[in-house]
LUMNUDREN-555744 format. One line per field, with one value per residue (C-alpha): residue number from 1; residue in one letter; x, y, z. Coordinates in steps of 0.05 Angstrom, whole numbers. Layout:
N
num <- [NUM, ...];
residu <- [a, ...];
X <- [X, ...];
Y <- [Y, ...];
Z <- [Z, ...];
***
This chain:
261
num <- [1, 2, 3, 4, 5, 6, 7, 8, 9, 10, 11, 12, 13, 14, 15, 16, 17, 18, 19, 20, 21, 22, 23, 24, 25, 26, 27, 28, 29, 30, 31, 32, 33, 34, 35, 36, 37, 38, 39, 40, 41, 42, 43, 44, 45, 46, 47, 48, 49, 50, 51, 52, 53, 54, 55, 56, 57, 58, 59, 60, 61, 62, 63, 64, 65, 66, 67, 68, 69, 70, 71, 72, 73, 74, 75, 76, 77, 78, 79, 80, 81, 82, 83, 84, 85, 86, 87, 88, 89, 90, 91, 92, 93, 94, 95, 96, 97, 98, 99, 100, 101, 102, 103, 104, 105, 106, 107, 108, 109, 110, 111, 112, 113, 114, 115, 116, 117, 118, 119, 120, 121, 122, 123, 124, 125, 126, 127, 128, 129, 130, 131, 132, 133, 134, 135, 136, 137, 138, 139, 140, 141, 142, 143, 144, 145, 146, 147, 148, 149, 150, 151, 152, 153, 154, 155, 156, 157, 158, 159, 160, 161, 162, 163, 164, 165, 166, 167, 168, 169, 170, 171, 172, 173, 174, 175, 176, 177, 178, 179, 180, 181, 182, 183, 184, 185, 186, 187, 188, 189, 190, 191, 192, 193, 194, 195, 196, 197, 198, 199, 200, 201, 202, 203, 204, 205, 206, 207, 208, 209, 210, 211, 212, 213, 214, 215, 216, 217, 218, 219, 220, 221, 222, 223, 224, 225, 226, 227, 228, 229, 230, 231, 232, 233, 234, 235, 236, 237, 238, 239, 240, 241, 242, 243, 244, 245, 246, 247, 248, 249, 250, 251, 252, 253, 254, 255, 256, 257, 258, 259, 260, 261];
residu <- [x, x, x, x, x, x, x, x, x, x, x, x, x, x, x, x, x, x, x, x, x, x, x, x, x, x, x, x, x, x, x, x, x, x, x, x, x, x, x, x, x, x, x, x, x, x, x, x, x, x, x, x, x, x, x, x, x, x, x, x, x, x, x, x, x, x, x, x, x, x, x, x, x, x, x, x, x, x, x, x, x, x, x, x, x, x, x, x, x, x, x, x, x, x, x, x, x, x, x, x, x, x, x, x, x, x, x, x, x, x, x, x, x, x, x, x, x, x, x, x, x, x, x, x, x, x, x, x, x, x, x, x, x, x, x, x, x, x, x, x, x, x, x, x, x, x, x, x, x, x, x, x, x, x, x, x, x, x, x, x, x, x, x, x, x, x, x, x, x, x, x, x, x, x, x, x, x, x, x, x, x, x, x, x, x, x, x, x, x, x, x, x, x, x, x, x, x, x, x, x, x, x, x, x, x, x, x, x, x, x, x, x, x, x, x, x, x, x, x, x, x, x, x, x, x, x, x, x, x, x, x, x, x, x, x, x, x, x, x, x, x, x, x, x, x, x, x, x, x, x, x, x, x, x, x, x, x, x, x, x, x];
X <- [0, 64, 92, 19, 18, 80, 61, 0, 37, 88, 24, -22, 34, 49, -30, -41, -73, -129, -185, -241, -307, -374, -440, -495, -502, -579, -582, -633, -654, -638, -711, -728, -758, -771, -836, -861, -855, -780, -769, -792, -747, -686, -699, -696, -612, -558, -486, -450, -378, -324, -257, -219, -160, -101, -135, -168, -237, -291, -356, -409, -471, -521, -598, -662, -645, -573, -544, -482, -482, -430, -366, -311, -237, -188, -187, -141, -184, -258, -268, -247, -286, -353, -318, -324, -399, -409, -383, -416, -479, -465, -439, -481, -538, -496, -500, -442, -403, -401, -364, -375, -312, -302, -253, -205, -256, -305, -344, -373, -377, -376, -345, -369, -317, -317, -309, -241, -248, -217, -257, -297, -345, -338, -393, -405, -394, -445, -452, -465, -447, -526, -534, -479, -515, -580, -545, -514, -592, -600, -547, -564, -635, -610, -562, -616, -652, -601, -597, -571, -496, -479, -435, -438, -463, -404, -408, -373, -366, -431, -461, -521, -567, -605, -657, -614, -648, -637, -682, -625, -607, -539, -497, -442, -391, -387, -328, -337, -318, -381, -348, -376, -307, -340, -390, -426, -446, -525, -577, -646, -671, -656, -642, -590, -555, -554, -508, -457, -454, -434, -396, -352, -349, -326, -275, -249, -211, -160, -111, -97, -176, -160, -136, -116, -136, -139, -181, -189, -162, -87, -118, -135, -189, -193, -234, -253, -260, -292, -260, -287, -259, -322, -318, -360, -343, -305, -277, -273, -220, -147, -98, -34, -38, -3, -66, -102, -58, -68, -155, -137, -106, -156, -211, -172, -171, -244, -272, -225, -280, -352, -386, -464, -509];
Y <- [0, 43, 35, 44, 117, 137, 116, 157, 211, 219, 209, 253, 320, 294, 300, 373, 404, 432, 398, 405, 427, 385, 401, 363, 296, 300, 371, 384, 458, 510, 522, 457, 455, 402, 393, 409, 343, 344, 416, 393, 330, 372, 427, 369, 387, 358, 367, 296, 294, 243, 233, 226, 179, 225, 236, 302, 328, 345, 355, 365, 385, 337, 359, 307, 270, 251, 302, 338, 401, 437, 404, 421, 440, 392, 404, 376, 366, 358, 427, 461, 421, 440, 518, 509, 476, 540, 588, 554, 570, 634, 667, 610, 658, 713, 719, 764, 708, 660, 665, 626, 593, 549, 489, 478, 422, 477, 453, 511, 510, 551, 577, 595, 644, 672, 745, 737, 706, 637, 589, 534, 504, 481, 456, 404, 414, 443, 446, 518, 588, 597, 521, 545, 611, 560, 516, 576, 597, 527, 524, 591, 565, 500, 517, 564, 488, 443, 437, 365, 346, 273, 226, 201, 141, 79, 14, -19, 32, 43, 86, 132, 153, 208, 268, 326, 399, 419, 365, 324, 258, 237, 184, 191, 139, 134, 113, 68, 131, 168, 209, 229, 213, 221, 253, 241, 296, 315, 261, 272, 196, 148, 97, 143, 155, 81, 74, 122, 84, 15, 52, 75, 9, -16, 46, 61, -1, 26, 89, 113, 138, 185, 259, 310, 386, 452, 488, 561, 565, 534, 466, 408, 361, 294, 267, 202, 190, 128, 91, 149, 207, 233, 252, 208, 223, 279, 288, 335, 393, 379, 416, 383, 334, 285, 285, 282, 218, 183, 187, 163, 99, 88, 90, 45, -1, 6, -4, -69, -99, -101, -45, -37, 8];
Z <- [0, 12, -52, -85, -49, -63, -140, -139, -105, -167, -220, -183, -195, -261, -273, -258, -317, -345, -389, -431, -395, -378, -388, -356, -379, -387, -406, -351, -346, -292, -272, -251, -177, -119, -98, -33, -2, -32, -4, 64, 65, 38, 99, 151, 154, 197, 207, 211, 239, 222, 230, 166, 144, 168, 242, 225, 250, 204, 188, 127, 123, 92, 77, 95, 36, 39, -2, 31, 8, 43, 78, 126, 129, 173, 246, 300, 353, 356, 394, 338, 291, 330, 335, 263, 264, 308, 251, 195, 239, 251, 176, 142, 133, 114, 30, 31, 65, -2, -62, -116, -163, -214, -226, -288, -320, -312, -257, -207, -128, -75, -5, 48, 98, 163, 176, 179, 104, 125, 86, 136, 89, 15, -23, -77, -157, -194, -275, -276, -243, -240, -190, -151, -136, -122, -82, -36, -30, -7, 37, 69, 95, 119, 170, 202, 214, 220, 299, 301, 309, 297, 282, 206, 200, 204, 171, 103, 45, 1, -58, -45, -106, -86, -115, -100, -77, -151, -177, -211, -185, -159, -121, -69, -58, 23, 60, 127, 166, 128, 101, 25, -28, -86, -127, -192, -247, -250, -287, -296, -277, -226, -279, -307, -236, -227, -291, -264, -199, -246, -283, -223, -207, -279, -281, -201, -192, -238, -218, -286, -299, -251, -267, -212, -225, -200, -156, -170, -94, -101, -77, -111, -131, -169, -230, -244, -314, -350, -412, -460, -420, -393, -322, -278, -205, -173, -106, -50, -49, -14, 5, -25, -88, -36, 2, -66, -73, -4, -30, -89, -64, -13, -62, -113, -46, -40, -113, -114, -72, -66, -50, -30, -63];
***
């Protein structure tokens, strides 16, 4: 496993470089809304803590129907991970507190900063500039409800297909830990969301599908690309392509086996 890190490690730098941009695979359009039983599930918000692989603290924020839609920085201990729930709380409401950017694929997200403009929440990815500015709407009314702190749920790794609060459907790949290490691109059926999740499975067994990019921040994400080249899964943001590296292997680990979905 040593030797596969340090592999991944030298591929991972070697891999940082811009590519073509996506569009949404199902060409779903921007006005599309949740219904009111949809809207109610998506308000029913929690923030689930974790501890990740290298010992850090963190938390996301995941709406009533699994979607996380905004997660943490790294914290040492776990008083300064629920400082940080506490600040997300507090400047999460706050418009003027988000900036929106967009990756080298051409992916968009969002930030979320504190008043000293230290960043402690990142969202997901987002096809547009216009979703990102949708999801930050989102995000802003769910931490005024989201008055639960737990721990994320434990177990063997699994994939999640879910109606996200934009109407699209998605899937998360969860670790054991809970914590969310990757996300698909937008579909506009179930059926459609399912076919990413086996194609994941056909294509994250094997390091060399995946390409390491730039954030518009200095840090650093990862793709997962199927046999064609089209993106199919992207990760969190990291700090250092090493770290970038160390997900990698653990999710080539992971998609070795059998996974639940």
């Amino acid at each position: 496993m040593n030797f596969l890190r340090l592999t991944l490690s030298v591929l991972v730098v070697a891999a940082l470089s811009a590519c073509g941009v996506e569009t949404d695979a199902d060409g779903v359009g921007a006005d599309d809304v949740l219904s009111q039983e949809e809207a109610a599930l998506a308000a029913q918000a929690r923030f689930q803590t974790y501890v990740d692989s290298r010992g850090q603290h963190r938390f996301q924020l995941v709406a009533g129907n699994g979607q996380k839609v905004l997660g943490s920085e790294g914290y040492v201990s776990e008083a300064g991970m629920k400082n940080g729930i506490a600040s997300v709380k507090k400047n999460g409401s706050n418009e003027s507190r988000y900036q929106v950017r967009e990756t080298s694929d051409g992916a968009w997200y969002f930030v979320l900063t504190a008043a000293n403009h230290k960043v402690i929440g990142v969202s997901g990815y987002y096809v547009s500039q216009a979703n990102a500015v949708r999801g930050i709407n989102t995000v802003r009314g769910l931490v005024k409800v989201a008055i639960i702190d737990e721990p994320a749920a434990g177990g063997a790794p699994k994939f999640e297909v879910f109606k996200g609060v934009d109407a699209r459907y998605y899937f998360n790949l969860k670790a054991a830990n809970g914590q969310v290490m990757l996300q698909s691109q937008a579909y506009t059926s179930k059926a459609s969301a399912n076919n990413g999740v086996s194609s994941v499975q056909t294509n994250g067994a094997n390091v060399f599908r995946y390409q390491v990019l730039e954030a518009a921040d200095g840090r650093v994400y990862f793709v997962l690309r199927a046999a064609n080249g089209e993106v199919i899964a992207r990760s969190a943001l990291f700090e250092t392509s090493t770290d970038a590296g160390e997900a990698i292997a653990d999710l080539v680990e992971i998609l070795s086996g059998q996974i639940a979905r």
